[in-house]
N, C-alpha and C positions, 0 to 999 in steps of 0.2 A: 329275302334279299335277291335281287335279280344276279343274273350273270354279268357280267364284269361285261364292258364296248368294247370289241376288239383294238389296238391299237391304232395310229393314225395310218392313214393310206399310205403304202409306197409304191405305189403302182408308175410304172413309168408315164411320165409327161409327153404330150403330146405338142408338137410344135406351138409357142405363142401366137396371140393373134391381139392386135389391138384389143378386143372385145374382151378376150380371156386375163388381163394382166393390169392390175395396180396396184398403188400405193399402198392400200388398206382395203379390206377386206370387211363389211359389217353384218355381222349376223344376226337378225331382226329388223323388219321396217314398225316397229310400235314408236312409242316415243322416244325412248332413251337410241336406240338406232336414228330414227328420225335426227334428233336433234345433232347427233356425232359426223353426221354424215354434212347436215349442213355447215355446221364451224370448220371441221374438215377438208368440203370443198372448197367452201370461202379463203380457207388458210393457203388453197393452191396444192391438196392431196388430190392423186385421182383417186375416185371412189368408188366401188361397186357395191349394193346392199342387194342382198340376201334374203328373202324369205319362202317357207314354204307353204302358207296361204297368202291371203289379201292384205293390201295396207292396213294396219292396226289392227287386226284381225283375231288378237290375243286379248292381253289386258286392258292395253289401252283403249280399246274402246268400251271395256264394262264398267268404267271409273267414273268419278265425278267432276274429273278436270279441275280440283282443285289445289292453289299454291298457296299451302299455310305455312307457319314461324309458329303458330298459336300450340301444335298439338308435337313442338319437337321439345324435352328436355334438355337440358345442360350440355354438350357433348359434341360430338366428331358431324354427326348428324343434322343439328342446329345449325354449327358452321357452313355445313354445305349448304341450310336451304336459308343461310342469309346470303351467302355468293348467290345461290342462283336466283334469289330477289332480286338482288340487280343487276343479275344476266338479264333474266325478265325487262326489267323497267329500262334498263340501258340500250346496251347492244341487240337486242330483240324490239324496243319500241315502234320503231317503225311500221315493224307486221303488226303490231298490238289488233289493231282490228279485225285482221286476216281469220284468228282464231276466239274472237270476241272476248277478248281479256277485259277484265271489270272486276276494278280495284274496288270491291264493296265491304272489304272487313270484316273481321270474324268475331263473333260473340260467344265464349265460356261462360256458362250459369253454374251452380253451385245447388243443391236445393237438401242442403243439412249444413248444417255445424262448420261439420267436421270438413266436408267438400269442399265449404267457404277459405277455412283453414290452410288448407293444401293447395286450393290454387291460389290464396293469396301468396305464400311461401313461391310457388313456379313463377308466379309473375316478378318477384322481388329479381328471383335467381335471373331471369330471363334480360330482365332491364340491362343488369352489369355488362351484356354481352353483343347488345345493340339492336334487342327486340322493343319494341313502340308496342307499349300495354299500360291501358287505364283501369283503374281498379272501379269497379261498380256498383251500388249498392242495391239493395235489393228495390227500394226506392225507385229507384235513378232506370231501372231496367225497361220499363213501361217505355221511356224515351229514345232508346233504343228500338226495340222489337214492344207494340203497343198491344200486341194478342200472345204476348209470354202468360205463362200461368203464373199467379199472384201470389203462386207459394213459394218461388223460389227465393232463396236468399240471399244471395248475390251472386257478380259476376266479372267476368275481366272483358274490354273491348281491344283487338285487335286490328290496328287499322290497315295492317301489310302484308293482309290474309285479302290473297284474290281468287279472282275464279276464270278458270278458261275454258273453250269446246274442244275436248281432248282429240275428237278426230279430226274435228278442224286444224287442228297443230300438225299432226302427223302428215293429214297430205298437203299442208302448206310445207312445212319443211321439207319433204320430200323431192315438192315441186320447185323449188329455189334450190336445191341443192341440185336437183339436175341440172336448172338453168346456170349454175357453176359450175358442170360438166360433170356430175355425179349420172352414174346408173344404176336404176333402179329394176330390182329382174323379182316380182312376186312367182309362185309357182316352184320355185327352184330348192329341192331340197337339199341342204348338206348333209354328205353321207360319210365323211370322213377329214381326214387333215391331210396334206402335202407336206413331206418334213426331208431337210440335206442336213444328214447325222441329228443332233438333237431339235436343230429348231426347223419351228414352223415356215414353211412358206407356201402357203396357199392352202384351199382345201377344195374339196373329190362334193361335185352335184352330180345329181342324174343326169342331169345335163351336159356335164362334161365340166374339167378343172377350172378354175379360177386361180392364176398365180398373184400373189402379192408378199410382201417380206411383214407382213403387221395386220394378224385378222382380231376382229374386235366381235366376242361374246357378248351380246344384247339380247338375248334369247327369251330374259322373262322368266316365267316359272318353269322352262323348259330347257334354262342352264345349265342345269346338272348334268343332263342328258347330252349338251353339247359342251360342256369341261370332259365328259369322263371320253369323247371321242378323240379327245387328245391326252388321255390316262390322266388327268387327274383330278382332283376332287374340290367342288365348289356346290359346300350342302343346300340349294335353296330347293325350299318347298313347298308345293303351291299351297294357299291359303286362302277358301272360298270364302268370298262374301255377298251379299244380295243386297238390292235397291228396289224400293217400292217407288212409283211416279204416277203424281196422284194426275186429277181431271185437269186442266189449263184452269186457271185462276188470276185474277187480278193481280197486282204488284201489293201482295199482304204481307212478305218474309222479306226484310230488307238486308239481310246479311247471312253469310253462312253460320248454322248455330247450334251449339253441341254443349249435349252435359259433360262436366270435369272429368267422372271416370271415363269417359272416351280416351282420354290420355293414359291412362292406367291399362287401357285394352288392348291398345296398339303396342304398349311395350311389354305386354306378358307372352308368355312361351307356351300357353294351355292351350291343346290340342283340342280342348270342348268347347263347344258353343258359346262364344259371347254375343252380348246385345247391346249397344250404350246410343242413344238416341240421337242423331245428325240428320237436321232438316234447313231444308235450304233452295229459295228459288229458282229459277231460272228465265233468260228473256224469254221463252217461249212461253212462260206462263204456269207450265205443270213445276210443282215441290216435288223433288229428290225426297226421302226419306233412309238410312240407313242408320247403324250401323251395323253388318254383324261378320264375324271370324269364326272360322272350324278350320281344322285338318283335315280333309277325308279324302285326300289326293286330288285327281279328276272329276270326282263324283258330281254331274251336275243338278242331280235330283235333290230338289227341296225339299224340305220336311215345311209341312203346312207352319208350326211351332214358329218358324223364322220370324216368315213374314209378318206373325198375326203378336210375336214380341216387339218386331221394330214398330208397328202401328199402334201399342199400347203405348208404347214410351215416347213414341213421337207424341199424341195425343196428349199426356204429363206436361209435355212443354207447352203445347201450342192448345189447348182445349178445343178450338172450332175443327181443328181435325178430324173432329170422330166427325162430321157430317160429309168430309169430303171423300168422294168415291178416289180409290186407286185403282189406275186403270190397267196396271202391268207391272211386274218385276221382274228383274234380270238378274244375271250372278256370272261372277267372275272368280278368277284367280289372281291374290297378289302374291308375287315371288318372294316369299320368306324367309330369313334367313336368323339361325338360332341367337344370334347374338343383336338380331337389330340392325345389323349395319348394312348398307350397302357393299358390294364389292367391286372395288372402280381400282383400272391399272396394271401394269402389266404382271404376269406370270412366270417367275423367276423357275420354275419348275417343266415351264414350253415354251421358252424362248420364242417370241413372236407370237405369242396368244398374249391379246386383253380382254377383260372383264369390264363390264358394264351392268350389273344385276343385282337384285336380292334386293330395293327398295321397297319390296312392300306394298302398302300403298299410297307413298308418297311419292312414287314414281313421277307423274306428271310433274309435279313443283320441281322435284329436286332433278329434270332430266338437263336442264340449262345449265348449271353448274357442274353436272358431272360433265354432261357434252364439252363445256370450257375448260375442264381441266384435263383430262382427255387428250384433247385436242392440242393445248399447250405441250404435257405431256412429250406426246408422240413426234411434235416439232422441237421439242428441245428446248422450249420455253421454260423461265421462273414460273411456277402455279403459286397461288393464292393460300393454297390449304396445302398441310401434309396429307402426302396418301395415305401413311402406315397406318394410322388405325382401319384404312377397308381392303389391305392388303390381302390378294385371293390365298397366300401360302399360309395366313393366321389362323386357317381350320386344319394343317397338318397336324396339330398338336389337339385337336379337338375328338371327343369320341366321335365314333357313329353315329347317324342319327338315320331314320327310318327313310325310306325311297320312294318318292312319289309314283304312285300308281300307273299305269301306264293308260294314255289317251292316244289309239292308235292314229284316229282321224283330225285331232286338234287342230286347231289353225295356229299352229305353233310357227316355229322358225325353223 
């Protein structure tokens, strides 16, 4: 266990200056910053965002940019990423091209019994609640995706499963949100909080203070680290995973497409290696290839074992795989959090601190919905969804859980 973060800064303020003071406060420029920052400024908050690398420079840019309903169960989590479907298709359309959004549908296969079984049951579950899912047979799957392996047994088609360029989002929004008179300062690290008796108002960079009466944690897998700078605790823990990206190829993979236990992957707590098969094209030509999960902090050394699992089991789906060269893999961190949920809203424990974190990696999809409710939120608006199930104070009553290792150069927040 590390040493405790010293408390929030109280070091005396230094006279305001236009530059140093607003409305809100956003800590991270990845997506979920990105997007908060634009509703925000749009709403008529002034804004300043926060980071201490580059635009997107964390998760969001090792991701696959994609917005599925396909791979969410029953729950608090579903709800958000059906709101933020038609964040997306709605109030975001206009940019739709900015960030190459392409509504192309998500394909679930099945290749046992039992597979077929359970995701028939998700899909039943899933209908009641306003997810658009066709049941598939194993037949019928050729007509979908015509290079699927002939052995699988069936499958669910998702038509409200899209896909966008992750980094393209971040510095589109970024850039529209300044042009609503946001500022954006990369390089800037926070080193602490500004607080008058219990609540927050503002926080302490190298750079010098930033006052505002509402700062908002976007931090990514490196939330915790900026929760515990204002003492309190928000468990997310980074969660590596890797992408193989084969040679540019023809338009052969018409949808994003993933075996059923993928859903089983994403919602389990096991700190050891998983692999479940997600292959999926892109306009540029080269196939995505993932899926895989570990725990192992920061650590960005691969074990050969990964990659050479995700390309067996991609291979299972698609068979002409095995001839295609991959030309490169990447690996990222998604921000995890024990229970699955996201943490979105304010922090009854730092008055003036919000949460924005712990999606996972469904971050991308689900950052439009968080961003709108957020945002509603903090202006005092009716929101869509209740927060309390991703309420940051829900882990007071939670054990311990292990502390992500420390990445002293990250291109974190």
């Amino acid at each position: 266990m590390r040493t405790p973060h010293p408390p929030a800064s109280r070091t005396a303020p230094r006279p305001a200056t236009a530059s140093d003071t607003a409305d809100l406060v956003v800590i991270g420029a990845g997506v979920i910053g990105a997007a908060t920052a634009y509703f925000a400024a749009r709403a008529g908050l002034d804004v300043t965002v926060l980071d201490r690398g580059p635009l997107a420079g964390g998760t969001s840019s090792a991701g696959e940019g994609n917005l599925l309903v396909s791979d969410k169960e029953p729950g608090p989590e579903l709800d958000l990423a059906l709101l933020s479907l038609r964040v997306w298709r709605d109030d975001l359309a206009e940019h739709a091209g900015l960030w190459e959004y392409e509504p192309k549908g998500g394909l679930v296969v099945a290749a046992t019994a039992q597979g077929s079984g359970t995701l028939a049951t998700l899909v039943r579950h899933q209908r009641t609640l306003g997810v658009e899912a066709v049941e598939v047979s194993g037949d019928e799957l050729p007509g979908y995706e015509p290079l699927l392996s002939r052995e699988l047994v069936s499958g669910a088609f998702y038509p409200q499963d899209a896909q966008v360029q992750p980094v393209l989002v971040v510095a589109h929004l970024l850039r529209l949100a300044r042009e609503a008179g946001a500022r954006v300062r990369t390089g800037t690290e926070v080193t602490g909080f500004r607080t008058s008796g219990e609540r927050i108002t503002g926080v302490d960079t190298h750079r010098g203070p930033v006052h505002a009466p509402a700062v908002l944690n976007a931090a990514g897998p490196w939330a915790g680290d900026v929760a515990a700078l204002a003492g309190v605790r928000v468990p997310v823990l980074p969660r590596r995973g890797a992408v193989l990206v084969t040679r540019p190829l023809p338009l052969v993979i018409r949808h994003k497409v993933y075996a059923a236990e993928y859903v089983a992957d994403v919602a389990s707590g096991d700190a050891a290696l998983q692999t479940s098969p997600v292959v999926e094209g892109t306009r540029a030509g080269t196939v995505l290839i993932g899926s895989s999960r570990e725990r192992v902090g920061f650590d960005r050394r691969l074990s050969p074992a990964v990659p050479a699992a995700l390309a067996r089991k991609a291979i299972a789906l698609f068979p002409f795989l095995a001839s295609v060269p991959a030309l490169r893999s990447y690996v990222g961190f998604r921000p995890y959090c024990p229970d699955h949920l996201p943490v979105i809203g304010p922090d009854p424990r730092a008055p003036g601190l919000w949460h924005a974190c712990g999606h996972e990696g469904a971050g991308i999809g689900l950052s439009a919905g968080t961003a709108s409710l957020l945002v509603g939120a903090l202006t005092g608006q009716a929101v869509p969804l209740d927060l309390a199930p991703f309420a940051p104070e829900r882990f007071d009553t939670s054990p311990p859980t292990e502390e992500p290792q420390e990445e002293p150069r990250a291109p974190s927040r």
